[in-house]
N, C-alpha and C positions, 0 to 999 in steps of 0.2 A: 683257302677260299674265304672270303669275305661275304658278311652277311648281304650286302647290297647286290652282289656277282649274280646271285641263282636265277631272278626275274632274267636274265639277260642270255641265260644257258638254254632258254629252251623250257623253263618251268612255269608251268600255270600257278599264277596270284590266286587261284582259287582252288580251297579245301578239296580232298578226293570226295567223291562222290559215295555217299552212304546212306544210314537210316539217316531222317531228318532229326535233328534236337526236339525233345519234349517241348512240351510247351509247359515255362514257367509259371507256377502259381501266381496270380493276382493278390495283393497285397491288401487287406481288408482296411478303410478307413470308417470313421465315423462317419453317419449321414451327416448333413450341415439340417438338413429339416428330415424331423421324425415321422412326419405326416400327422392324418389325422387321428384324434384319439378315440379310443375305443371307448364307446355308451354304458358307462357303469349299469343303467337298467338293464340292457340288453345282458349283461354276462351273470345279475343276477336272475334275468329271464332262463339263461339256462339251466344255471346251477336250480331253479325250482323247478325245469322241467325234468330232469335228473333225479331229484329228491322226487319228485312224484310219481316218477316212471320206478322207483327204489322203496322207500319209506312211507311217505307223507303222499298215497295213492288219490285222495279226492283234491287237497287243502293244496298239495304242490303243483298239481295237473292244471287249476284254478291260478295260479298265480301267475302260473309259466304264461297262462292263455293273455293274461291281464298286463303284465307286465313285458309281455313281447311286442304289444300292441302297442301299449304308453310309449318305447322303447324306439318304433317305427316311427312314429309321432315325432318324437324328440329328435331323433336321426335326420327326420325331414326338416324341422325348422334349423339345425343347428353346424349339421355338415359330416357329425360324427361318424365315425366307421362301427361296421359291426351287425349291419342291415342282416346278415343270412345269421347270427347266433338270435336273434328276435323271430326272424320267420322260422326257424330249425325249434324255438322253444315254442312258438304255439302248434305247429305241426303236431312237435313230440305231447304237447299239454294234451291236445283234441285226440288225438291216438290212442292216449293213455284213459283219458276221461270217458271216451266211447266203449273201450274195452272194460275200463270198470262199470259201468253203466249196464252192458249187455253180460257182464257174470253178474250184477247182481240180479237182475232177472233172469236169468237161467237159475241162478240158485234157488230165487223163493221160487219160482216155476216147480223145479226140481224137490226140494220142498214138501211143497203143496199137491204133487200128486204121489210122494214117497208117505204124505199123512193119508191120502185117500183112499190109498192100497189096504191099509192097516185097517186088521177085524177089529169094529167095535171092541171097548173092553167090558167084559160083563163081570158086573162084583155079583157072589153067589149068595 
């Protein structure tokens, strides 16, 4: 029998009927355009809302606030990406700033009536 013969015997051109084939992986190319670049303020806005919410509780919380802000700023005149790492670092600064604000008056609060409690001290 010859390869040409079998279409002519009665045989379907087409595959038996079964699972369908995977679907092949997509081949990963380079973009041609990166897009826009991300706003160095804005990622050092995080990295200080970070260190403020960790370490540096007043000084970083303040930066985060300041430099998220400048960051917005810049984003708008420029085109930059990066808009929610600027709004995520003042959120976190204001969070963090508010929270240390309301312990340190609870603390001297706390404090100040832990000295009020205390009996005079009498030297004899």
């Amino acid at each position: 029998m010859s390869a040409t013969a079998w279409p002519q015997q009665g045989w379907s051109a087409q595959p038996p009927a079964g699972p369908p084939a995977p679907p092949q992986p997509q081949v990963w190319s380079v973009p041609t355009h990166p897009g826009p670049k991300t706003n160095l303020l804005a990622i050092l806005a995080i990295a200080a809302a970070a260190a403020g919410s960790t370490v540096f509780l007043g000084l970083g919380s303040i930066a985060a606030i300041v430099l998220g802000a400048i960051a917005l700023a810049q984003m708008k005149r420029t085109g930059d990406d990066g808009r929610l790492l600027a709004i995520w670092s003042i959120v976190l600064g204001a969070i963090t700033l508010v929270a240390l604000i309301a312990a340190t008056v609870l603390g001297v609060a706390t404090m100040v009536a832990f000295v009020q409690q205390m009996p005079e001290l009498q030297v004899p």
